[in-house]
Structure formats: C-alpha cells, structure tokens
C-alpha angles and dihedrals in degrees: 000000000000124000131277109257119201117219108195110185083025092158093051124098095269101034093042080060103042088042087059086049096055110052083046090066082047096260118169091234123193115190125209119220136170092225137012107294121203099180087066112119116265114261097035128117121233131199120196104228146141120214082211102059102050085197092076097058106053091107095026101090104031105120107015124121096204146007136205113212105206099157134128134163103203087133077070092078138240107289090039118039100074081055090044093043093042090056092040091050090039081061114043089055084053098053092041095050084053086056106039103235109182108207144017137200123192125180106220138186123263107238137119110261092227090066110018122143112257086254087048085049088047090052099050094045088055092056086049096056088053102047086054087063128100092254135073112267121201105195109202108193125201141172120211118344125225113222147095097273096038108126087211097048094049086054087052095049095042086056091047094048104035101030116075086175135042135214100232098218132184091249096055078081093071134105135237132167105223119201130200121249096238102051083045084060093040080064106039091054094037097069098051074072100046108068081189090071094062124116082004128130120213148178121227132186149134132286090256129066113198149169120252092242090050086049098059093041087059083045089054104042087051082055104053086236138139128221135179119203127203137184117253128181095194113066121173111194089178092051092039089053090052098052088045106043082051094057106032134041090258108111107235095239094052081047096051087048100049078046085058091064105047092110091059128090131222119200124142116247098189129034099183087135096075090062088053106040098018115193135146117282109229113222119244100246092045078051097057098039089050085050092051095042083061097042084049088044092055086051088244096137123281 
C-alpha cells in the first residue's frame, strides 16, 4: 500500500488540483482543512485544524508519509500575514516532527533573497522554517501560475478585460518566468516518486520568459482583446487593490501584495529538475488559452 500523503490548503487553486492527482496514482490522501469541507473529492480523509492554533494538530499529521505544505496567509494583510505565516509554519514543524513525518514538500516563489517583496521574504522564510525541521524538505519554487484559480492569473485577465487602457508602468519591465499549472502539479506529485528530490531546493518555470508587459499582450491577443498602454508617473498599489479586489474574485490584500512585487523578477537560474522529473513545458500562450477554455467552461466570462 502506498503512503499517506497530507494536502494542506487542499481546497486552494493548487491543492484542489494535486488532491485530484493523487487519488488518481492510488495515495491515501488526508486533507487538512480549517473547517469541515464538503467540496472535497470522495474517498479522501479530513482532518478539522488550524496551523495557527498548534492545539488543533496534535492528532493532524500522525500517520502521514508526507506533507505538502501549500498555505499562505497574505488575506491576512499586509502588516499581518509574515507573522502569521512565520507561527503557522513554526507549528506545523512541531506537530510533523511529533509525528514523524518523514518528508515535505513546499511550493515556494522564485526571487533573490537581497531584493525580494515583503510577501517573496515571507515565502522564503517559510521554506527556511521547514527545512530546519527533522524531516526532508523538498522546496518547489515558482513565479506566476497559469490556471483558472491562480490569483495572479485572475489579476492578469481582469486588466486585460476591464482596462482599455494601461498604466505603463516602470515594473511592467520587469521578468518573470510563468509556469503552467499542470506542469507545477507534474512536478509536486512527482517527487513524491523521486527519493533524489528530497531535502532539495529547486526552481521550477515555463519554457518562456516575458515582461509583464509582453505577458498581458499575449493575454490579450488569446483573448481577442485590445489594449492601449500609456506612461504614468504617478502609480497607487493600495488604490489599484482596491479597484481590483472589488471587481474580481481576487481579495484586495493578496492583490496589494502581489502589487508589492511587481519590481522582482522571477526567472529561474537552475533547471536540474527536469533531469530528474522530466515532462513537456507548455508554452505561455497554450497556458493561458487552456486557463480561459476552464474559466468558459465554468460559465466565469471568456
């Protein structure tokens, strides 16, 4: 029989997706949840806990072979969720190395530490507070993820859709290496596979490295929309979250600190895991019209 594998934030855009996966190779999967869940798959375990209250997870981890660890708090706002991220993080090592868990596996943001946003900082330190514990940690990191569900993908798409014209800002300079969702949970369940990944850290991305700019023109062009951009010397993240997080089903504070990065970028400087788990690369534009056929599907807008 194969080993119980632990899904916390099993209901979120990237754990709704691994837990399918999963059950699909034939794991045992218990998924951790903050409150009774309903839209969970049939034939999964859940177990009722807060990483915040360590009280709650005394019983949450025994048993389990591995753990993803797929949390964050940044609805927490901006001058709460690294605390919030730091304690839940602190816990949840605890509890595994009660239980002798045996591996975890975090999926992470690209970024240099020396000029990281505070939410990037808050991403890494969290790797950090896993790989001290008595466990092997595998630490996955990613830039923007393509996929219906992908907070940074919905604020793409409601500029794209809302906005006829851009503010041309500075950042919009910037690269980033964006990754499809589906290659991001190839290589979350294959190295539950691959012992070698283990206690490893490693950076994962798409074929194509953009601008942002150049990102939300392929968006755009997917799309069959227009946009005009134009230079601005005056730029508001706070007042731009707020427009956005009130239109779209982004929540305002994950939008302010995704905002926040906007400077950073996010290319990959290592690509050993496709020796080890090799798998097709999709293409950003196939990405993002993959992403827009589910959200039509679901009947959410083009």
């Amino acid at each position: 029989m194969k080993p119980k594998i632990l899904v916390t934030g099993a209901t979120g855009f990237i754990g709704r997706r691994l837990v399918k996966k999963l059950l699909a190779e034939d794991y045992p999967v218990r998924c951790l949840s903050r409150q009774h869940q309903t839209a969970l798959p049939e034939g999964v375990e859940t177990a009722v806990a807060d990483l915040l209250d360590p009280d709650t997870l005394t019983y949450t981890l025994n048993g389990i072979d591995t753990a993803y660890y797929l949390v964050h708090s940044l609805d927490a706002g901006e001058h709460d969720f690294a605390k919030k991220d730091r304690a839940a993080a602190q816990n949840f090592v605890a509890a595994a190395e009660r239980a002798k868990v045996r591996r975890v596996i975090y999926l992470s943001g690209l970024g240099a530490h020396e000029a990281v946003s505070e939410h990037l900082r808050s991403r890494h330190e969290v790797g950090e507070i896993l790989q001290q514990g008595n466990f092997a940690t595998t630490v996955l990191r990613a830039a923007i993820i393509i996929g219906a569900g992908s907070s940074s993908f919905d604020i793409l798409r409601f500029l794209v859709r809302t906005q006829p014209v851009i503010p041309d800002l500075s950042g919009l300079q910037t690269r980033c290496q964006p990754i499809a969702v589906d290659n991001v949970i190839h290589y979350l369940a294959g190295c539950l596979t691959v012992e070698a990944t283990a206690g490893q850290t490693f950076d994962i991305g798409g074929p194509d490295i953009l601008s942002y700019r150049e990102m939300l023109e392929h968006l755009a062009s997917v799309a069959g929309q227009v946009n005009l951009y134009f230079p601005t010397p005056v730029f508001s993240a706070w007042l731009t979250s707020k427009l956005i997080g009130l239109l779209s089903p982004v929540k305002s504070e994950v939008v302010l600190a995704l905002l926040k990065g906007l400077d950073n970028e996010v290319v990959c400087r290592e690509d050993r895991i496709q020796k080890l788990l090799p798998e097709p690369l999709i293409p950003y534009n196939e990405a993002v019209a993959l992403a827009l056929a589910e959200i039509a599907e679901k009947g959410n807008g083009p």
